[in-house]
N, CA, C and O of each residue as an XYZ file, in Angstrom:
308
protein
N      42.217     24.636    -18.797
C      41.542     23.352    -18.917
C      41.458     22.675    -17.556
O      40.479     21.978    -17.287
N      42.389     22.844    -16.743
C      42.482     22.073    -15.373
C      41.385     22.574    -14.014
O      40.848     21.979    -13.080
N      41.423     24.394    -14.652
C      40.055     24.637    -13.817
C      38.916     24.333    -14.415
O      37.855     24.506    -13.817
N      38.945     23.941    -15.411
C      37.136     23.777    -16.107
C      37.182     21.959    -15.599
O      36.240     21.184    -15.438
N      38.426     21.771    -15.475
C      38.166     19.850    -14.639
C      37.855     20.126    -12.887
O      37.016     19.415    -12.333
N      38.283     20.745    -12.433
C      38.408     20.943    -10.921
C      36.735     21.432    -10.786
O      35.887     20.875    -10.089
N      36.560     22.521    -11.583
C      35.283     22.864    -11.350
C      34.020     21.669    -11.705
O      32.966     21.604    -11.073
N      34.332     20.918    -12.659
C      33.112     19.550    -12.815
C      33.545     19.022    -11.671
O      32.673     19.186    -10.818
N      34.358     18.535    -11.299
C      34.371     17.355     -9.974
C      33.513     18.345     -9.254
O      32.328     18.015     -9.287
N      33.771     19.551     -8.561
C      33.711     19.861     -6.952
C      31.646     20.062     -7.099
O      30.826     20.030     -6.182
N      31.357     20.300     -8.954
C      29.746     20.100     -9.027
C      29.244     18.993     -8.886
O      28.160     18.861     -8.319
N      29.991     17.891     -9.413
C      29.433     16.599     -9.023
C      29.785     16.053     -7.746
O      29.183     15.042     -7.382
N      30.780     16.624     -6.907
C      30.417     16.389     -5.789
C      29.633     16.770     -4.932
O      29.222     16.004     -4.061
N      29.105     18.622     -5.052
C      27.965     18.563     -4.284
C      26.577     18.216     -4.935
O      25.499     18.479     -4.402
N      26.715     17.660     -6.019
C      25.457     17.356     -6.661
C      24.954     15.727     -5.931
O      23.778     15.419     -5.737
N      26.251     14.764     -5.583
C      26.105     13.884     -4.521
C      26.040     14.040     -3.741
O      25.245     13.240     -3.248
N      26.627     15.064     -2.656
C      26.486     15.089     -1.121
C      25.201     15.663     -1.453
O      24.872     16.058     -0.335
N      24.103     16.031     -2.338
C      23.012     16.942     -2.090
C      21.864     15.922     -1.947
O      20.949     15.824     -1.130
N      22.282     15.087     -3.185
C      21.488     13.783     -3.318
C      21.638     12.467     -2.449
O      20.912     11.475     -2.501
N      22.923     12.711     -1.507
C      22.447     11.650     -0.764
C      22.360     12.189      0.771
O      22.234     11.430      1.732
N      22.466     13.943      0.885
C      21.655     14.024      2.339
C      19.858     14.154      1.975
O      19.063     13.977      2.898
N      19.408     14.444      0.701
C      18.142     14.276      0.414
C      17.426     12.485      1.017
O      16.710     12.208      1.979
N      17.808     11.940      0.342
C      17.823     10.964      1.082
C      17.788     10.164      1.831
O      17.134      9.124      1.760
N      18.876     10.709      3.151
C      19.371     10.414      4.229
C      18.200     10.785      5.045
O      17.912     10.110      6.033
N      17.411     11.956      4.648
C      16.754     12.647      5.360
C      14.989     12.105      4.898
O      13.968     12.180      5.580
N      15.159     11.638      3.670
C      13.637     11.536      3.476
C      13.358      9.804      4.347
O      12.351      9.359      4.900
N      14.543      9.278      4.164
C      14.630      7.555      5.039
C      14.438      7.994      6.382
O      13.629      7.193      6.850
N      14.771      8.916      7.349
C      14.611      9.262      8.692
C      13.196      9.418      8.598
O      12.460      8.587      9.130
N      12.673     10.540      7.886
C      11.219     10.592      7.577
C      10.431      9.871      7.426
O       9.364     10.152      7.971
N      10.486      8.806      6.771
C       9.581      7.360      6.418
C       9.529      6.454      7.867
O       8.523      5.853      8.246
N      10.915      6.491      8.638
C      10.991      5.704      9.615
C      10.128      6.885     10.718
O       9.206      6.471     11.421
N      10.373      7.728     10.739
C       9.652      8.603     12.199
C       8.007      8.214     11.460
O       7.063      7.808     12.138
N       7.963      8.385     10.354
C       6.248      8.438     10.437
C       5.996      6.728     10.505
O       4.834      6.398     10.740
N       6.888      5.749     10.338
C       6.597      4.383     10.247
C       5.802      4.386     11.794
O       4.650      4.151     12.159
N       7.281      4.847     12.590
C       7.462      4.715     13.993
C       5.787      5.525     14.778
O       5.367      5.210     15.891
N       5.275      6.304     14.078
C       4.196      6.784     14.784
C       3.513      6.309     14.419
O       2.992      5.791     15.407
N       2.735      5.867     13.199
C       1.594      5.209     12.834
C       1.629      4.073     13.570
O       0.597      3.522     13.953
N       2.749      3.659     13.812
C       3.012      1.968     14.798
C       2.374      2.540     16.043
O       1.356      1.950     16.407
N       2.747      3.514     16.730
C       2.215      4.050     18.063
C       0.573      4.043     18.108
O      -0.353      3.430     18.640
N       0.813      5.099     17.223
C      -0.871      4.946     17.646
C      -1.736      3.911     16.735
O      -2.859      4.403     16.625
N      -1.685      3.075     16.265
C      -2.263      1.735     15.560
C      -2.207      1.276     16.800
O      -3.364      1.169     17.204
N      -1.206      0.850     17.862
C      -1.588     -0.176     19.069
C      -2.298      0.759     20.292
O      -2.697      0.310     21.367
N      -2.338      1.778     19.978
C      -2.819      2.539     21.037
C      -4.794      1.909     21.260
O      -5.352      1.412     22.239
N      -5.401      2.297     19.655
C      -6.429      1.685     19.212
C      -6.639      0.364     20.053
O      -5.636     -0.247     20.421
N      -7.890     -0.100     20.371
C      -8.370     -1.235     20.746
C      -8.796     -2.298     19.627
O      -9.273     -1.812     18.602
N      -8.685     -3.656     19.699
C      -8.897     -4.353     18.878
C     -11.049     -4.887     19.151
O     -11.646     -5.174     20.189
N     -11.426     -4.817     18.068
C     -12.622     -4.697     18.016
C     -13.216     -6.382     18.157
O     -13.328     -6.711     16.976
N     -13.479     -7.125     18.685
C     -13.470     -8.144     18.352
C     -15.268     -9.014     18.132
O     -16.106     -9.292     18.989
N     -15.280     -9.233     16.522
C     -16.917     -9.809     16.491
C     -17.035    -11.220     17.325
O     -16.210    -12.061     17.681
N     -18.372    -11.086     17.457
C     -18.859    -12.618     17.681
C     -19.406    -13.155     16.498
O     -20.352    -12.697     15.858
N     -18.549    -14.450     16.190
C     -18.878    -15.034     14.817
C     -20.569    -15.127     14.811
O     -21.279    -14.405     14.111
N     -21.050    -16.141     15.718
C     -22.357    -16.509     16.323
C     -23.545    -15.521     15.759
O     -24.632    -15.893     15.318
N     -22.875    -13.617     15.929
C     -24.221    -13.114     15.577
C     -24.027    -12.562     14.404
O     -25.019    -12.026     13.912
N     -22.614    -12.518     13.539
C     -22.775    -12.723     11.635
C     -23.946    -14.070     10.782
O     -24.224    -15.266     10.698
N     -24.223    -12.824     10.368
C     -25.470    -13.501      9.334
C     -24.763    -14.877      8.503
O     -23.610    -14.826      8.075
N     -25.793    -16.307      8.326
C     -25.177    -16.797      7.232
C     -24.206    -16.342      6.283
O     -24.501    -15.164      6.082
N     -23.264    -16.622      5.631
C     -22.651    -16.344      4.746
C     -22.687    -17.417      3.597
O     -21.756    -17.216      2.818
N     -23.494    -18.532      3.231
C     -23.188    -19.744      2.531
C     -24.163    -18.776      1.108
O     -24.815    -17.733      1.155
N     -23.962    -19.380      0.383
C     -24.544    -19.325     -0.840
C     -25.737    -19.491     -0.968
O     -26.184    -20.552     -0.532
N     -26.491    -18.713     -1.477
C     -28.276    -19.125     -1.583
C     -28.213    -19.812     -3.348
O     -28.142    -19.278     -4.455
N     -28.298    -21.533     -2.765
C     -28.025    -22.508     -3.814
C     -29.543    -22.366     -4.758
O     -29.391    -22.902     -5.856
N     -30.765    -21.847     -4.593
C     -32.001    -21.489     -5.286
C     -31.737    -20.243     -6.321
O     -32.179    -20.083     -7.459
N     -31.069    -19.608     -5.721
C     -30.816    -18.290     -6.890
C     -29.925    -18.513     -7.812
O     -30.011    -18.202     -8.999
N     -28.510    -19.399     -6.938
C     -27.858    -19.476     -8.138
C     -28.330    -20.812     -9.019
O     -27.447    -20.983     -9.860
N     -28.940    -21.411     -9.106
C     -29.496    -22.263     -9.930
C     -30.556    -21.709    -10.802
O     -30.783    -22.356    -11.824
N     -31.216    -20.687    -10.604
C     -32.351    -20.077    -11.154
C     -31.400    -19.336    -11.708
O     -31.738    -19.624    -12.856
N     -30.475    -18.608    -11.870
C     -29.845    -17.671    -12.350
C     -29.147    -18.151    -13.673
O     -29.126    -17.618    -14.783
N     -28.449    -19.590    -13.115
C     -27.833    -20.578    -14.327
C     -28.759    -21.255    -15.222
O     -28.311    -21.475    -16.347
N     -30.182    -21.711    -14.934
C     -31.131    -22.170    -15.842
C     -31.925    -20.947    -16.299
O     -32.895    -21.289    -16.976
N     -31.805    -19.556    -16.129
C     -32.168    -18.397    -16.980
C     -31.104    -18.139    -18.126
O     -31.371    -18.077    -19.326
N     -29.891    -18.004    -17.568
C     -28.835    -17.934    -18.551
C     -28.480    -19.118    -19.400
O     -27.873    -18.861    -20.440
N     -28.703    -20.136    -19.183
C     -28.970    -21.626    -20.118
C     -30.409    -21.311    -21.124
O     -30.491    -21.432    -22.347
N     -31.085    -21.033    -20.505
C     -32.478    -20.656    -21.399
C     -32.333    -19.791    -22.550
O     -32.545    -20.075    -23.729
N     -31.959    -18.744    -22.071
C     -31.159    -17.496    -22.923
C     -30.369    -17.919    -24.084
O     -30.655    -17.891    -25.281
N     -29.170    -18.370    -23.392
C     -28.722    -18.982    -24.857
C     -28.702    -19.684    -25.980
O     -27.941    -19.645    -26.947
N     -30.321    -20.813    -25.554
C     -30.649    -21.767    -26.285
C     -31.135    -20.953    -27.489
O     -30.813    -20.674    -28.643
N     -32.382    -20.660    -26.301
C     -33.237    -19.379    -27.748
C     -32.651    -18.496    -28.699
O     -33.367    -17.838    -29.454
């Protein structure tokens, strides 16, 4: 009985040391690829628009009013 106890511990112990050098090793991994995508992300130049030559962006207040007195119409009928 004392080897069928000795033998569960020494499995659950490498069943932890297995699971936490898995681990150990996939966190190094996340940080090396953090650490490179950081590299070359600043390597890249920042693109920068001129507001000045973006098109309007405001609302075309004729459509959406024509759009709301079609759909008001609609539902009357």
């Amino acid at each position: 009985m004392e080897n069928l106890l000795n033998q569960g511990v020494g499995l659950a112990l490498f069943g932890m040391v297995t699971v936490f050098s898995f681990l150990t090793l996939l966190i190094l991994a996340t940080r090396l690829m953090s650490f490179l995508v950081s590299q070359i992300d600043s390597e890249e130049e920042s693109v920068l628009v001129d507001e000045d030559s973006l098109p309007d962006s405001s609302p075309p207040i004729a459509v959406i009013a024509a759009a709301v007195t079609y759909y008001l119409s609609k539902k009357q009928s």
